[in-house]
N, C-alpha and C positions, 0 to 999 in steps of 0.2 A: 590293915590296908589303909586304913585312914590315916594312922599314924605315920605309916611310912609316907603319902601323899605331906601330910603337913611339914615332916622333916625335908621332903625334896624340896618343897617350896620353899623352906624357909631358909635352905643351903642357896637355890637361886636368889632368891631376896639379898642374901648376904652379902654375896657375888656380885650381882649388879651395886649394888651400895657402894660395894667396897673399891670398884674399876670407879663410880664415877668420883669419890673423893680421892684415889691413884690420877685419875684425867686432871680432876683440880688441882692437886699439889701440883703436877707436871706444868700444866697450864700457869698456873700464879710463877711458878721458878721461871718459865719462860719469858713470860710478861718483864719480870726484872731482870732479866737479862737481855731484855729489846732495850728498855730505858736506861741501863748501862749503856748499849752499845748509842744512844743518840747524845749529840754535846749540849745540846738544852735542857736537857734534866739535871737540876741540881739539889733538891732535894723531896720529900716525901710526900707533897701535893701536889706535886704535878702527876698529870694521868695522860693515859695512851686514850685520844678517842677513836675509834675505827667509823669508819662512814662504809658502809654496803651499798656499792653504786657501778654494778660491775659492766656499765655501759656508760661509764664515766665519758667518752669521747664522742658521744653522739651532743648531737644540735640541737634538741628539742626541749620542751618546759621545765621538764625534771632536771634538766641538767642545768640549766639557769639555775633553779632552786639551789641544787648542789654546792655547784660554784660561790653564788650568794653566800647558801650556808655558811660555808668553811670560811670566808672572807669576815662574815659576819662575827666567828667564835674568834678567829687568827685576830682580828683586832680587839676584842676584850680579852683574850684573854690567852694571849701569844706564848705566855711561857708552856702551855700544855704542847703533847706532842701530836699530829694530825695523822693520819693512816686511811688511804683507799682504797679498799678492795675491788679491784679493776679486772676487766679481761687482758688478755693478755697480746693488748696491740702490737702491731707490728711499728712501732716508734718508744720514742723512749719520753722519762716524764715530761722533758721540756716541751716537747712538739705539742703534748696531750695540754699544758698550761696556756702555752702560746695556741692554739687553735680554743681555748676554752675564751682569754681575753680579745682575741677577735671576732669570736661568734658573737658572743654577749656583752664586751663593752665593761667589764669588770674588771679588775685589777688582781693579778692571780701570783703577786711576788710574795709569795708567803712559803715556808717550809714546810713539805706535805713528803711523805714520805706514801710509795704508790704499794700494795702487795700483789702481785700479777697473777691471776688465779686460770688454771689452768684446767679449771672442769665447767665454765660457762659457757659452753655449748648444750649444755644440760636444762640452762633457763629458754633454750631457743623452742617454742612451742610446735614449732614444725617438728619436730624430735616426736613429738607424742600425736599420729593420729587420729585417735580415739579417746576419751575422757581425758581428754589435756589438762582443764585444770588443776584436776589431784595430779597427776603424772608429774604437770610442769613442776607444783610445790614439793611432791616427794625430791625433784631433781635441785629444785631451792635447799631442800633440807644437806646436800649432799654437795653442794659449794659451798654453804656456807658453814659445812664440818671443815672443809679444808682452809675456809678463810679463816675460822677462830684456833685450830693449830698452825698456822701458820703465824699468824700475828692475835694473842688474845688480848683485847681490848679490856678498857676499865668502865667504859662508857662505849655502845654501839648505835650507832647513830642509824637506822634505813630510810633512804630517799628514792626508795624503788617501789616500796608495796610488797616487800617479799619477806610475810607476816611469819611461813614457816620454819626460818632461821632466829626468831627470837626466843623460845625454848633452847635449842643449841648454844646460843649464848649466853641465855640464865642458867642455865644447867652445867656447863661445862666450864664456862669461863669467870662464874658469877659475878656478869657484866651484868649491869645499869642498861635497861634498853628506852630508848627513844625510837616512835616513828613519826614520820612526815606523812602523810598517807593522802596522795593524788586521789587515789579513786577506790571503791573496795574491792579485791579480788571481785566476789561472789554480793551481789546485792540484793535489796526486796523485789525490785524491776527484772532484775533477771529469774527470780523464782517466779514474779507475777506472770512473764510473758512466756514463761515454759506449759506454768498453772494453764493458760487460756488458748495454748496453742497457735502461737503466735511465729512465725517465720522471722530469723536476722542475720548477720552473719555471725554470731555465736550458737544458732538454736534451727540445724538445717530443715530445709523443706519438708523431708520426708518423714524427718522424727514429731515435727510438727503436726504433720496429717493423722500420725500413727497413733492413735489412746493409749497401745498400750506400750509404745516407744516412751511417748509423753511421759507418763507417768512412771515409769522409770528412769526417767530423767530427771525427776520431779524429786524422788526419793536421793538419787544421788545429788543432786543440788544442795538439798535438804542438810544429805549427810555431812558435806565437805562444810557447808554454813553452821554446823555445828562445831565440826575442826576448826574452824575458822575465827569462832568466836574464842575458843582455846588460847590459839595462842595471842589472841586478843591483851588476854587476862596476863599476859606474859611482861609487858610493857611496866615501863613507871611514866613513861610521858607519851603523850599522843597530840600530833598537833596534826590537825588537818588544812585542806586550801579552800576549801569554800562551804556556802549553808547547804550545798548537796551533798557534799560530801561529807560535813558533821554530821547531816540528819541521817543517812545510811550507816556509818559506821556506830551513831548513839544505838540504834536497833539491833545492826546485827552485833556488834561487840559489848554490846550494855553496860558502854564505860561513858564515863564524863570525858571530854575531848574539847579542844580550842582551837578556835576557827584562828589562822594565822594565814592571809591572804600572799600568796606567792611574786617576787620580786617582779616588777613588769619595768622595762626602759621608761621611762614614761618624760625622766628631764631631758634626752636628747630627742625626740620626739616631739616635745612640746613647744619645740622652735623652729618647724617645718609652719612655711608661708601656707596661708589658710587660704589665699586670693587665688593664685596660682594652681589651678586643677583646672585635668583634661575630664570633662562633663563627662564623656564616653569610653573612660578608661575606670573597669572594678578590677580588683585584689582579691587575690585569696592566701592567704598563709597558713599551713597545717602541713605536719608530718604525714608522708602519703602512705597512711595505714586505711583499711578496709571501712574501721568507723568513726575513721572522718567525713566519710559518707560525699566524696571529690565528684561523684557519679550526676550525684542529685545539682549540682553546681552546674556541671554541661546539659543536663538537662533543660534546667529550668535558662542557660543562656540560649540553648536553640527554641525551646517557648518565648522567649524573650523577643528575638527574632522576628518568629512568627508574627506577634501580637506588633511592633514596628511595623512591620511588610504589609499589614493587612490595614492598619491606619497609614500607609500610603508616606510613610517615614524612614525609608530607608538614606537618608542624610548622617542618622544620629546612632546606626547599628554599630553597638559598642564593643572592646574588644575584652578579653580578660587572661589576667597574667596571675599559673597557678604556680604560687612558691610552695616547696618543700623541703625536706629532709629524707635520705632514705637510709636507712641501716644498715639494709641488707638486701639479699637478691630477692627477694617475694616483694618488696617495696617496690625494688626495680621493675619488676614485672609488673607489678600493679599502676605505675605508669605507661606503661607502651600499653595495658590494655583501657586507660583512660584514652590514651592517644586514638586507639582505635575506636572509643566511642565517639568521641569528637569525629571523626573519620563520618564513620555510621548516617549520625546527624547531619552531618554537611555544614557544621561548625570550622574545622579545624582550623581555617584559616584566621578564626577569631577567637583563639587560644594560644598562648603560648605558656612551657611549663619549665620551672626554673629549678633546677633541681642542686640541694646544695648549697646555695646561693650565697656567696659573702657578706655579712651584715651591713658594709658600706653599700652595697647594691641593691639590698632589700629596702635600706632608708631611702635610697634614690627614687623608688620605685611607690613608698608609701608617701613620699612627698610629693609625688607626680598624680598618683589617683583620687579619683573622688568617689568613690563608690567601695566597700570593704562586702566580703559575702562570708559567712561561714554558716557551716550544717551538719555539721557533729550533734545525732541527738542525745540529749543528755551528757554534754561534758562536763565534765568536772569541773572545772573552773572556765578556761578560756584565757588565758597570757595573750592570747595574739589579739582578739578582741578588745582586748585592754590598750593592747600597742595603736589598734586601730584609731579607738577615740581618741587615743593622745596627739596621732598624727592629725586629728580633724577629718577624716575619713565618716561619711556617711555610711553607718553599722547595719548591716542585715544580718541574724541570727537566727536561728533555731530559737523555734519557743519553748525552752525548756532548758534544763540543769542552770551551770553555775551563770551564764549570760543574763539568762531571765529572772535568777534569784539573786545573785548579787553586782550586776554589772552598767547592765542597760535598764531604763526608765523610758519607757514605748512614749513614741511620738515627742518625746522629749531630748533623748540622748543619742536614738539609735529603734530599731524597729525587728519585728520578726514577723515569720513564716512558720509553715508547718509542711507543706507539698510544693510540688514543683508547679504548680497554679500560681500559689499565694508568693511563692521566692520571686516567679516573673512577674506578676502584675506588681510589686512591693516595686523591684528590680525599675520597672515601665517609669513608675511612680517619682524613687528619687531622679532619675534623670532628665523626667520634667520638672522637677523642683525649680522655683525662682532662685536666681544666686542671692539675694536677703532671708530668703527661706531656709536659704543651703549653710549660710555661714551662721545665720540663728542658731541651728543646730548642729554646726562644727563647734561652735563656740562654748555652748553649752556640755557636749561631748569632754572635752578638753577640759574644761574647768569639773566634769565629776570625776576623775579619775586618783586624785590625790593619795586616798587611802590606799592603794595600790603600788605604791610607790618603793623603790629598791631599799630608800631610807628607815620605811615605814616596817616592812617587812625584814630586815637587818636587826631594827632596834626591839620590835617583840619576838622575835629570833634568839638571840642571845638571852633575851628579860627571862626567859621559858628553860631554856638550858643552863642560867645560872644557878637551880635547884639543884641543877644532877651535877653541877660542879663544883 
């Protein structure tokens, strides 16, 4: 009986072995027959690098990054050949290059060759549910089988977070992987606040009250942090965006990792008049996702309000203009139900929300305010924070992730909050500020931002990828 057991196993052993070195030759013959069919290959060092970016056409930080990137490698090191694994817009690549150099201000005339994937509806987390994020990564694993037969890369580059396709890629295509890594799937904050029973919009109410929800939640957290750190090990390069995001990803991947701070506008920004601010006019810019946390921002402006009204200052009740991005129709949604908080409050009338917004519009707009708000707990970095001090924007933050560890310098560059108390009275605070008090600390805002810069971030960009090249 035994015997027969070890022979069947060792027939599937065979089997498997033997498809995935059949996958490989398939894959390698393919791979040379993409670089035949492009006119820039001309001989045996040039390599296909693939980028996994299949929301290449959205507005937001990562896609900066992206953009960046590619601009970044196109100029050192042009003879290679570039490849995006994209959703499959309804435009074609020029629109998606032209809407990328008008969002971001980047120069996008480089030769990028798009592969249009046709099962990323599979990343949209709405699809799952119930324990979405195993589900969402099984559904990663299963776009990015179709990305790596479609086009196998020699080097794959992810600028999304989506750690479950880099196995697929070592294994099938035996591609070189690179990650960029925003934020970690699965972190020690999200095991800690499961641990303690703690309510968010990842970790609902009821599973929270429940010990014995908790802690089966606790275990699946557990478990996926263990996958997770898997295909961790899968990588030969890891670069991260900030000291939050290194010190999570050090833990749960137990890899060495390098902080490469994410491209921020910071030269056209740095030439908005510092003089010229409306006292009574804040900013908010953030993609209108759930933990951006938009909610805590109208809150804390109708406490704002209040705390005027009651000091007898209703002269100076200020207004605020919330810019976004929205992807998709749950973003959408999640606008008209800010709209209706504002409503609620009896704010609305001192809100308006800019949805989309053209980057020559947004500069109009950060050149016009004097007050910047944001309340994302625990972001990962912060790009629009960055934008803010460059514009000379008096910074309000969240005291916490990448603002607090690598951005802002309290009372010196820029300030934070923790509740809708401490965001209004902060809020009360800069807009009684004296204008020599205002421009001390525009000035000083402005002059720390350097390190942040698209230059800065471009040239240890490429310093990092010219290993794998």
């Amino acid at each position: 009986m035994s015997y027969c057991l070890c022979s069947l196993l060792w027939i599937v052993a065979s089997f498997i072995i033997g498809l995935i070195i059949a996958i490989r030759k398939y894959l390698h013959s393919k791979r040379e027959e993409f670089k035949q069919s492009r006119p820039e290959f001309n001989n045996d060092r040039q390599k296909v690098i693939g980028i996994f970016h299949p929301f290449c056409n959205a507005g937001g930080g990562g896609e900066r990054v992206l953009w960046a990137a590619i601009k970044s490698l196109n100029d050192r090191f042009p003879y290679h050949s570039y490849v995006i694994y994209s959703d499959n817009y309804e435009c074609n690549s020029t629109q998606i290059l032209l809407k990328a150099k008008q969002t971001f201000q980047v120069e996008t005339n480089f030769n990028i060759h798009f592969v249009q994937l046709k099962t990323c509806r599979l990343l949209s987390p709405k699809m799952y549910p119930f324990m979405t994020i195993l589900f969402q990564n099984i559904g990663t694993m299963l776009v990015g089988l179709e990305a790596v037969f479609r086009c196998p890369p020699d080097i794959m580059l992810d600028t999304m977070g989506c750690s479950f396709i880099f196995p697929i890629f070592k294994l099938f295509s035996s591609s070189k992987v690179c990650a960029y890594v925003h934020y970690p799937t699965i972190s020690v904050d999200m095991l800690n606040m499961v641990a303690s029973n703690q309510s968010n919009y990842n970790n609902r109410q009821f599973i929270a009250k429940n010990p014995f929800l908790s802690n089966l939640k606790l275990l699946y957290y557990k478990t996926f942090a263990f996958i997770y750190r898997m295909t961790g090990k899968c990588t030969d390069v890891v670069m991260v965006n900030s000291t939050w995001t290194n010190n999570h990803i050090r833990q749960v991947w137990n890899l060495d990792v390098t902080t490469v701070y994410p491209p921020c506008n910071t030269s056209h920004l740095k030439k908005l008049d510092l003089s010229k601010r409306d006292r009574n006019l804040i900013i908010s810019m953030a993609q209108f996702r759930p933990e951006k946390n938009h909610r805590l921002q109208i809150e804390a402006l109708a406490k704002l309000i209040k705390i005027l009204n009651e000091n007898g200052d209703t002269v100076t009740i200020p207004k605020l203009i919330v810019i976004g991005s929205c992807r998709n129709e749950d973003d959408s949604q999640l606008v008209e139900e800010l709209k209706q908080l504002s409503h609620q409050l009896n704010v609305e009338k001192y809100i308006t929300f800019k949805v989309n917004l053209p980057y020559v519009q947004m500069e109009k707009h950060l050149g016009e305010a004097s007050i910047a708000i944001h309340t994302m707990v625990n972001e990962h970095f912060g790009i629009s924070v960055v934008e803010f001090l460059s514009a000379g924007l008096l910074t309000l933050a969240h005291n916490s992730g990448g603002p607090k560890l690598d951005i802002i310098k309290e009372n010196n560059t820029g300030y934070f909050a923790s509740n809708v108390d401490e965001f209004a009275n902060t809020l009360y605070k800069l807009i009684k500020l004296s204008e020599s008090e205002a421009l001390k600390i525009r000035t000083q805002a402005r002059q720390s931002i350097e390190k942040f810069s698209e230059q800065t971030f471009e040239r240890s960009f490429s310093d990092i990828m010219e290993h794998l090249l």
